[in-house]
Structure formats: structure tokens, C-alpha cells
C-alpha positions in Angstrom: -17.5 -11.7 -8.5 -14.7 -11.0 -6.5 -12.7 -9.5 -8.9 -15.4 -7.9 -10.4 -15.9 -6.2 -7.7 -12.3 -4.8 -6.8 -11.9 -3.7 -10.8 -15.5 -1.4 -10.1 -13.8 -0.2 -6.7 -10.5 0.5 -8.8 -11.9 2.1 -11.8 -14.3 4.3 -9.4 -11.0 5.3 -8.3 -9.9 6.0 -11.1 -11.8 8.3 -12.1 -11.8 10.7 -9.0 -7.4 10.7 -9.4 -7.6 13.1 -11.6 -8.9 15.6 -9.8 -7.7 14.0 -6.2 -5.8 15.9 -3.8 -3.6 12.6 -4.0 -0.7 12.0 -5.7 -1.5 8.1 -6.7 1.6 7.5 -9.1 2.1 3.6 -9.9 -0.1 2.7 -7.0 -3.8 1.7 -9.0 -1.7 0.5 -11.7 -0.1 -2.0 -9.1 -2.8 -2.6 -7.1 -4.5 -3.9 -10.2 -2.1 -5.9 -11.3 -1.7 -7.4 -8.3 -5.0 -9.3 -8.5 -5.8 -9.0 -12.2 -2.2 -10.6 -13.0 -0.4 -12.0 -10.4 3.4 -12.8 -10.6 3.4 -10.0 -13.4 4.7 -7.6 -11.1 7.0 -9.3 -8.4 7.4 -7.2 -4.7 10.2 -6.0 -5.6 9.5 -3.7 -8.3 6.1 -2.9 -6.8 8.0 -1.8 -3.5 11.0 -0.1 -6.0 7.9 1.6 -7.6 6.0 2.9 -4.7 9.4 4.4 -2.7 9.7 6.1 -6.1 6.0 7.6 -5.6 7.0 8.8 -2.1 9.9 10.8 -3.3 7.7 12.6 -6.5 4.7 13.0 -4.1 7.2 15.0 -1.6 8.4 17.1 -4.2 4.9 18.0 -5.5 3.9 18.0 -1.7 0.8 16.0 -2.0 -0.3 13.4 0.1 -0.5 9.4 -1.1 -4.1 7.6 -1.2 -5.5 5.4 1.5 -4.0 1.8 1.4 -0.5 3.1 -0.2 1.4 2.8 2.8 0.0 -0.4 3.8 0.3 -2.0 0.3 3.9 -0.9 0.6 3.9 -2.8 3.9 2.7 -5.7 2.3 5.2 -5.9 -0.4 8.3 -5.1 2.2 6.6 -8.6 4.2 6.5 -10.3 1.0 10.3 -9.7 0.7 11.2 -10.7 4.5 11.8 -7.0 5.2 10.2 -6.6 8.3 11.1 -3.7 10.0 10.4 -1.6 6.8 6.6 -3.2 6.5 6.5 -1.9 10.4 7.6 1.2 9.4 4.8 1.5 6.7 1.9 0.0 8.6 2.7 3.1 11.1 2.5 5.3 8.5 -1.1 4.0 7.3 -1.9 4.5 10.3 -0.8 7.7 11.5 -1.9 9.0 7.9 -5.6 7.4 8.1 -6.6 6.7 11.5 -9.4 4.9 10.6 -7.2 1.8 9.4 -6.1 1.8 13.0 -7.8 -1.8 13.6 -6.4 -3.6 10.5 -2.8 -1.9 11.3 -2.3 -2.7 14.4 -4.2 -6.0 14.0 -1.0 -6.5 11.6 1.5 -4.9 14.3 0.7 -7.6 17.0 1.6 -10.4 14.4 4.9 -8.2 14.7 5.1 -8.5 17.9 3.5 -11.8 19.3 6.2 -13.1 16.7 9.1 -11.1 18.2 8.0 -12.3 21.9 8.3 -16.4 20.4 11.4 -16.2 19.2 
């Protein structure tokens, strides 16, 4: 049901990107894979993927989709790189203020971490 659900929410997506002030590059494409076929696309590539996005987005100055900057976020934790998924949960946030809860519900891990150590 569950992933029933999220391939309805993605192909509903789909369907507005063509015509979306968004420029959504790789990012459905990875997002689907993500859940649809895990493993298939390792955070590596997917992060590899999604800077690319940023750069061809800046030259076509359009702006990226909800949810890109925190599934880059995601994929930079995945790898250990910490201060980069920081980096990108700011920009979710700063771009879409309404994921302000979930972002900085994510930032305090940051930092209730830091303050252990």
C-alpha cells in the first residue's frame, strides 16, 4: 500500500514536470528508485547526480522541486558527509519554508550529536 501510494504521488508528479516552473533533472527518477529498487542506485551516484542537477538548473535559472535539497541531504548522511547534508537541509529550508519542522527537526540531531561528543 505503501508503495502504491508513493508511485501515485510520483507519477502525479510526473505529470505536472513538464510544464513545472522546476527544473527536476534525475531527481523523480531517483527518488523512485530509491524505494522501487533499493541498492540499484548507491548514495553516491544519486548525490553525483543531483549536484549535477544544481549546476544545469543554475544555467537554465530555474528553481529545483520541494524535497531535492533534502533528498540530497539524505544521500550526503548516507555517505558520512555531514556538514554537506547540513548544508542541504538549510537549503530545503530556506527554499520551502514550510519543511522548516522536519529540517530542523534533522538539524538538532546535528547538533545534540556535536554537543555528545
Amino acid at each position: 500500500m505503501k508503495n502504491s501510494f508513493l508511485l501515485l504521488l510520483l507519477l502525479g508528479l510526473g505529470s505536472c514536470a513538464s510544464h513545472s516552473i522546476y527544473y527536476w533533472g534525475h531527481y523523480q527518477d531517483l527518488l523512485y528508485d530509491q524505494y522501487q529498487t533499493p541498492g540499484k542506485s548507491t548514495p553516491e551516484i544519486q548525490a553525483l547526480k543531483l549536484e549535477e542537477d544544481i549546476e544545469k538548473a543554475r544555467s537554465q535559472n530555474k528553481p529545483l522541486p520541494p524535497g531535492f535539497f533534502a533528498h540530497l541531504g539524505y544521500q550526503y548522511l548516507q555517505m558520512g558527509r555531514t556538514d554537506d547534508a547540513k548544508v542541504s537541509f538549510e537549503s530545503e529550508k530556506r527554499q520551502f519554508p514550510e519543511s522548516a519542522v522536519l529540517m530542523d527537526r534533522f538539524l538538532k540531531k546535528f547538533n545534540t550529536k556535536a554537543r555528545t561528543k
